[in-house]
C-alpha positions in Angstrom: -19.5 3.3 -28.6 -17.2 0.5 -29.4 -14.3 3.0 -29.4 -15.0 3.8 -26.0 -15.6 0.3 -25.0 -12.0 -0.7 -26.9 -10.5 2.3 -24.9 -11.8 1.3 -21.9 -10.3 -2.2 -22.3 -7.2 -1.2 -23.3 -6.8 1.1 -20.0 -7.7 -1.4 -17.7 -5.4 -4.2 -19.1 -2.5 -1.4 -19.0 -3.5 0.0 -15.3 -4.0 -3.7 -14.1 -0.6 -4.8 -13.4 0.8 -1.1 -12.5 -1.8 -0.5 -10.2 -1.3 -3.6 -7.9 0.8 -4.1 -4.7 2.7 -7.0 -5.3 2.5 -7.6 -1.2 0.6 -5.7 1.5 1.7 -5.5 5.3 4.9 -4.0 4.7 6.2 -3.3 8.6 8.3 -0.3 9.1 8.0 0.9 5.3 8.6 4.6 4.6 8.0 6.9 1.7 10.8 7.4 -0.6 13.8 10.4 0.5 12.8 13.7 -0.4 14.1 14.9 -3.8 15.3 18.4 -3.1 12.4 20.1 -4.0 9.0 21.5 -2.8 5.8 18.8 -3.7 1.9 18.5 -3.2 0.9 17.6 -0.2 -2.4 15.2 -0.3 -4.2 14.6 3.1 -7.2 12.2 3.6 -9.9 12.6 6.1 -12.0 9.5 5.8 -15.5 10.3 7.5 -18.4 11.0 6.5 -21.9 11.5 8.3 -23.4 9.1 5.5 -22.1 7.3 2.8 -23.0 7.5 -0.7 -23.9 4.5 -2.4 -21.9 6.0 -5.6 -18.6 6.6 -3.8 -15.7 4.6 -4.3 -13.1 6.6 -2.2 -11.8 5.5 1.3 -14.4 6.7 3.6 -16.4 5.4 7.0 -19.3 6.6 9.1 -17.9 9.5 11.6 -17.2 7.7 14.7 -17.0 10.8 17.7 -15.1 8.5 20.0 -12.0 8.0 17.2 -12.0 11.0 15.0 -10.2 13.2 17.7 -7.5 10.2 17.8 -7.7 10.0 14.2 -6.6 14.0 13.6 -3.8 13.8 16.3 -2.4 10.9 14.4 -2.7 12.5 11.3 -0.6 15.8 12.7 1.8 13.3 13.8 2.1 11.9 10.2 2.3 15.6 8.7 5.3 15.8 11.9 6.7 12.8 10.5 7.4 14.2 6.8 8.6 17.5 8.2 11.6 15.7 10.2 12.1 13.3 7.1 13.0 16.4 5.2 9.8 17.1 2.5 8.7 20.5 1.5 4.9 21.3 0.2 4.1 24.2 -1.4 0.4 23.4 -1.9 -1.7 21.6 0.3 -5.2 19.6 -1.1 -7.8 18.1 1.7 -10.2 15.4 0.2 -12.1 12.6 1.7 -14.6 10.9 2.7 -16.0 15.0 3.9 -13.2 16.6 5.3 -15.4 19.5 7.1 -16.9 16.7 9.1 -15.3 18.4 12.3 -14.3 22.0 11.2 -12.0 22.3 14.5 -10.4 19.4 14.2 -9.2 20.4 10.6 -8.5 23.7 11.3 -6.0 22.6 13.5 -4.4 20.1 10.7 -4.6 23.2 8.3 -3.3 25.6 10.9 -0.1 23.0 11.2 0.3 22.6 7.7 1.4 26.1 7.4 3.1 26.2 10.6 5.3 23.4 9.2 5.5 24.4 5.6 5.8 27.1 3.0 2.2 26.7 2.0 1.1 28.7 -0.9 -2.0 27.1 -1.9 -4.5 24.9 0.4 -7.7 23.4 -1.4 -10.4 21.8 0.5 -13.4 19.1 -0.4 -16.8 20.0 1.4 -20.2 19.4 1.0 -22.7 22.1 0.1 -24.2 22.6 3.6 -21.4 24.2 5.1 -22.4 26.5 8.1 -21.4 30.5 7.8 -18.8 29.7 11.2 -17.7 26.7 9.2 -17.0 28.8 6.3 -15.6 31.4 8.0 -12.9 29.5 10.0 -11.6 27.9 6.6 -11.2 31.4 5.0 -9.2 32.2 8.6 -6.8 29.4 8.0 -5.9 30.1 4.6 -8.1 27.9 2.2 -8.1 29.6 -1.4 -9.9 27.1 -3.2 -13.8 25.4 -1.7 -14.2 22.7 -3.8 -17.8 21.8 -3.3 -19.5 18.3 -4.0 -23.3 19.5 -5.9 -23.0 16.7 -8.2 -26.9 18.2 -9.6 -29.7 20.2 -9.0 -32.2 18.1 -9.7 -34.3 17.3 -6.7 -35.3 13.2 -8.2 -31.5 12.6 -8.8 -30.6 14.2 -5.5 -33.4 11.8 -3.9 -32.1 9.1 -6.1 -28.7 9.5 -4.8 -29.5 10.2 -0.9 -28.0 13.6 -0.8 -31.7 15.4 -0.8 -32.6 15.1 3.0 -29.2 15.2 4.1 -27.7 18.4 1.6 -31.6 19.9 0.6 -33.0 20.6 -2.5 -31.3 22.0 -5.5 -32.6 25.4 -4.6 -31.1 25.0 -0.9 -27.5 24.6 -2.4 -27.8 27.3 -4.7 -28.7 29.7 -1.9 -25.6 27.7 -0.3 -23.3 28.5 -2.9 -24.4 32.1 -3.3 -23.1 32.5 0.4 -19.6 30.8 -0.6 -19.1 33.6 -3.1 -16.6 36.0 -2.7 -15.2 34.1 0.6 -12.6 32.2 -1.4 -10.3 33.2 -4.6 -11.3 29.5 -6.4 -15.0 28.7 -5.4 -14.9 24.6 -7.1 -18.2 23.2 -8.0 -18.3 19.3 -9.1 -21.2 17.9 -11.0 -21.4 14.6 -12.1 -22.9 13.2 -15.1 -24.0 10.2 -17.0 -26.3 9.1 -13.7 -29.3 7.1 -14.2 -32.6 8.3 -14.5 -30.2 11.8 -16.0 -31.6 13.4 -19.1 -30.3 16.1 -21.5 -31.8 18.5 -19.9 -31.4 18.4 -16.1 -27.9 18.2 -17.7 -27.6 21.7 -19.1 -30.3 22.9 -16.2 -27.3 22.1 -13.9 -24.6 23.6 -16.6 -26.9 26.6 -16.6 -27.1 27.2 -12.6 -23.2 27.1 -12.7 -22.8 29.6 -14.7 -25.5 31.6 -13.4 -23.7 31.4 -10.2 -20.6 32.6 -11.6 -18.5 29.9 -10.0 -14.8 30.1 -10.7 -13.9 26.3 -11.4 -16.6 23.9 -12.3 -15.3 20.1 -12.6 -17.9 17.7 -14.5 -17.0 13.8 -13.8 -18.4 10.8 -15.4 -19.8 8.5 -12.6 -17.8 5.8 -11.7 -19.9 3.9 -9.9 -21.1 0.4 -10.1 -23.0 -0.2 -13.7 -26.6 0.2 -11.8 -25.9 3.5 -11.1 -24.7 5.1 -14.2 -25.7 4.8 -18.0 -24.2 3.8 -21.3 -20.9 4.7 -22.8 -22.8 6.6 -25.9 -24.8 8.6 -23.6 -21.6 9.6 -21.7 -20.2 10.9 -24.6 -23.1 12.7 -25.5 -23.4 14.1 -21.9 -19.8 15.2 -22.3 -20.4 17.1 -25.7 -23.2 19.0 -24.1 -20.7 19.8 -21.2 -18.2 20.9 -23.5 -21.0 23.3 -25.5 -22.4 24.3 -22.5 -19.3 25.7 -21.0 -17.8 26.9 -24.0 -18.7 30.4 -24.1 -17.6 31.8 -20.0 -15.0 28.4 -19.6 -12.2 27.2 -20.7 -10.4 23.9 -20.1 -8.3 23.4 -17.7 -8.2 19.9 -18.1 -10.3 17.2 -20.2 -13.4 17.5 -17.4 -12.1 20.7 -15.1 -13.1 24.3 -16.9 -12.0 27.6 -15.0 -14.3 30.8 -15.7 -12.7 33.0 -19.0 -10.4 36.1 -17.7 -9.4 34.7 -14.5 -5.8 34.7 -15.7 -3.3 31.4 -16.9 -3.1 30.3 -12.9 -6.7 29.5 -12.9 -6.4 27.4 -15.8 -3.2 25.7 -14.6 -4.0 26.2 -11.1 -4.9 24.1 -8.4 -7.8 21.3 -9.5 -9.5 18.3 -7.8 -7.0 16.6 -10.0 -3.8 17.4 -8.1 -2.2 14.0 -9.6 -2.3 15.8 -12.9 -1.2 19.3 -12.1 1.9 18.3 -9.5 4.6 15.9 -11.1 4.2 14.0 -7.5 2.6 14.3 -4.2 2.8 13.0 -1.0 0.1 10.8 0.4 -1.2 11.2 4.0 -3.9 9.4 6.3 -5.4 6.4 6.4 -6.3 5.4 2.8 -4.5 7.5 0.8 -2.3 7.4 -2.1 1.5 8.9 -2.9 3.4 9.2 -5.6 7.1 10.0 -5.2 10.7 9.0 -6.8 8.8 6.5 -9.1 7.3 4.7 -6.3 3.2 4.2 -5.8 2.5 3.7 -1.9 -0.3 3.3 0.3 -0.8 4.4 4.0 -2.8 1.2 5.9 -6.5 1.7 5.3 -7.2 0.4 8.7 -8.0 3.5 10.9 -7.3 1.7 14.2 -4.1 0.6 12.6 -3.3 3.7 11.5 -3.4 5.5 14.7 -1.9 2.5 16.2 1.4 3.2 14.4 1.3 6.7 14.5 1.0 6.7 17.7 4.3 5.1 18.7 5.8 7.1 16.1 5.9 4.6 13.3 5.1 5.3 9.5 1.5 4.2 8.1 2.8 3.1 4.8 1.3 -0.3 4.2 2.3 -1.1 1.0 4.8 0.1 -2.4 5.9 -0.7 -5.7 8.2 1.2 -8.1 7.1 2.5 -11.5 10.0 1.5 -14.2 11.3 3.9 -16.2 8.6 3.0 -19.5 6.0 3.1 -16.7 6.9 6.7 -15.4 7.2 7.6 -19.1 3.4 6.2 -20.1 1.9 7.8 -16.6 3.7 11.3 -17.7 2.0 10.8 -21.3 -1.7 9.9 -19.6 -1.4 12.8 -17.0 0.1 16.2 -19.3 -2.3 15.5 -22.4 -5.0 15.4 -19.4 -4.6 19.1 -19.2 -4.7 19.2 -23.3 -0.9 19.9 -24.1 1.7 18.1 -23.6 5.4 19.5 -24.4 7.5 17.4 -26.1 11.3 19.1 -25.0 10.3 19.0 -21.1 9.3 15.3 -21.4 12.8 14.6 -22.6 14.5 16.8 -20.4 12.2 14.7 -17.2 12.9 11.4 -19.1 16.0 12.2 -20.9 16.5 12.1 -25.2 14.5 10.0 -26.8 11.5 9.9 -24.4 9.3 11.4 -27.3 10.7 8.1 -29.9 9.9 5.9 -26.7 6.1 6.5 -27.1 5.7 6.1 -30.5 3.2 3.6 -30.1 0.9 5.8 -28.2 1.2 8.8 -30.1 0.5 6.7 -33.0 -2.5 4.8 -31.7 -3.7 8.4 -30.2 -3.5 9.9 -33.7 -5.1 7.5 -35.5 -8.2 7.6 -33.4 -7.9 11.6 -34.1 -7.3 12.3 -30.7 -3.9 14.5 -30.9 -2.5 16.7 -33.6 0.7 18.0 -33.5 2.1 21.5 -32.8 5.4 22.5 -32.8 7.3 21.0 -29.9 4.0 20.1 -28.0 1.4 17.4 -28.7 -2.2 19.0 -28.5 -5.9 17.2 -27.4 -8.5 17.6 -30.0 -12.0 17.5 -30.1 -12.2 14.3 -30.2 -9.2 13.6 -27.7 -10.3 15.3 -24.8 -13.6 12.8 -24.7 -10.8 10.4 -25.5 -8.6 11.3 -21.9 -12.1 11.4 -20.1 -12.5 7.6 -20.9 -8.9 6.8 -19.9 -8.7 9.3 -16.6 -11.7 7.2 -16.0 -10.7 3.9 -16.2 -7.6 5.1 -14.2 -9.5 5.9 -11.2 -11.7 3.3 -11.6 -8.4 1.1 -11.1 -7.4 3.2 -8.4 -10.7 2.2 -6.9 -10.1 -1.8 -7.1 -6.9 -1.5 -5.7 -8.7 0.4 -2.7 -10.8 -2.7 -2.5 -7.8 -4.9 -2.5 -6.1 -2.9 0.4 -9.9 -3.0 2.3 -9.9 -6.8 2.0 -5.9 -7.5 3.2 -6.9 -5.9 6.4 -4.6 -2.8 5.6 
């Protein structure tokens, strides 16, 4: 428990800094130029019908008068990037609930691959998603449902306000049993370590899943305010039982995503809920959200009125930047490859030029010592011990991601 603790500490005095606008309210700011090549493209619908007290992410009560202004505003954003020159191959939709108004993101989805050479498009929903509502996803192209269950257990369903709104546990595994076969990477996200959790609701979940036969199960540790969620020791444990549980039909395809065995090396390096680890960069777009290109963090304005504001007179929603220098881009490479358990050495240095390997030193060192990496060949390799390790620090990443959100929320952007 002190490691974790210690690890924890250490990731937030890193992320603090780095993950900080150093001024907000930036008129007339743009993304960075296009680099010449195709990237992910990330888009945020922010509504929900009801808010979970456990979610951190940009999201407000669905307001019927806006959302329709919100989604043309968000097509002119997607209209924007296609005359500024980007590319995206793969497309991931996350909110906030994203389904909220299937026609309304039909139409988004439908542009996408009008404007694009879309090869993959991944969706968030919740498990209550009508037969029409699943069929017109499957007719716009969405390969990968990635559905928010977080448990079965009717008292932590309750607990969590999902249980009137979603149904019981039995209601979304009839639910899920519709959604298979519709799409080629059915998701399903659990989280543990909530209060009032015990061992065995935990594997009662783990063993629905793979009942279900679900292609792509991602498990996350709640990150949540301290009410909500348990201890650091009982997180670990949680995660070993995960790790057992799913051992023998999963395999990792990164420190909390597992993809169902003999699906192939794409659906363990496939699409995930964590596109920040499986693309090098994405693009960020709606109200809210997050991009990562050329080095440069940025921020569209988290003000939806704002946000359609400028869009609407053909203005860029980027509120705030700041670039990553070049030790920065290194360390963020480092934290994001091991997350998917390897990390090879030769295309580091061929991303970050000779020497990048040297440059990190420290953290490879640090890493080893706590027995969290071993070393194979040209790559660096997660252990046991190292992918609970990465769970801890993916954590406390979001979790700054989260407090920066807050930041944004209070500047009025």
């Amino acid at each position: 428990m002190i490691t974790e603790a210690l690890l924890s500490f250490f990731m937030r005095r890193q992320a603090r800094p780095r993950l900080r606008f150093p001024e907000l309210g930036r008129k007339g700011a743009e993304p960075p130029p296009p680099g010449g090549r195709e990237q992910l493209l990330y888009i945020h619908v922010p509504y929900c019908e009801e808010l979970c007290e456990y979610c951190s992410f940009h999201r407000v009560r669905l307001d019927n008068r806006q959302a329709p202004k919100y989604f043309a505003a968000l097509r002119a954003e997607m209209r924007l990037y296609q005359q500024f020159g980007y590319r995206f191959d793969q497309v991931y939709v996350g909110g906030g609930t994203p389904t909220v108004l299937p026609d309304e993101l039909a139409r988004v989805l439908c542009l996408a691959r009008e404007l694009w050479p879309v090869r993959s498009l991944s969706v968030e929903a919740n498990p209550n998603l009508s037969l029409a509502t699943l069929d017109l996803l499957a007719g716009c192209g969405v390969d990968r449902l990635s559905i928010g269950v977080q448990t079965f257990d009717d008292g932590l369903l309750q607990a969590m306000q999902r249980l009137q709104r979603y149904g019981s546990g039995a209601d979304i595994r009839r639910n899920l049993e519709v959604v298979r076969g519709r799409f080629a990477t059915p998701n399903v996200d659990l989280i543990f370590n909530l209060a009032g959790q015990t061992e065995s609701m935990l594997r009662r979940d783990l063993q629905i899943v793979g009942e279900l036969g679900v292609d792509q199960i991602t498990c996350y540790p709640l990150m949540g305010p301290r009410p909500l969620r348990g201890s650091y020791a009982r997180e670990k444990r949680f995660f070993r039982i995960i790790r057992e549980g799913l051992a023998s039909g999963y395999r990792p395809a990164t420190a909390w995503c597992f993809s169902r065995q003999g699906k192939g090396r794409e659906a363990a390096g496939g699409p995930s809920d964590e596109y920040i680890v499986t693309r090098e960069e994405y693009a960020g777009l709606g109200s809210g959200s997050f991009g990562y290109l050329g080095g440069r963090l940025y921020a569209n304005t988290f003000s939806l009125p704002l946000y359609i504001e400028r869009l609407g007179r053909g203005a860029w929603p980027v509120a705030a930047s700041r670039g990553f220098s070049r030790r920065d881009r290194l360390r963020y490479d480092f934290l994001m490859k091991l997350f998917r358990g390897r990390l090879d050495l030769e295309l580091l240095e061929a991303r970050h030029g000779p020497g990048a390997g040297w440059r990190l030193a420290p953290e490879i060192a640090l890493f080893r010592l706590l027995g969290a990496l071993r070393r194979e060949g040209k790559s660096l390799i997660l252990t046991e011990e190292g992918y609970y390790v990465w769970v801890v620090l993916m954590r406390e990443f979001f979790s700054g991601l989260n407090r920066l959100r807050a930041t944004c929320r209070i500047a009025g952007e």
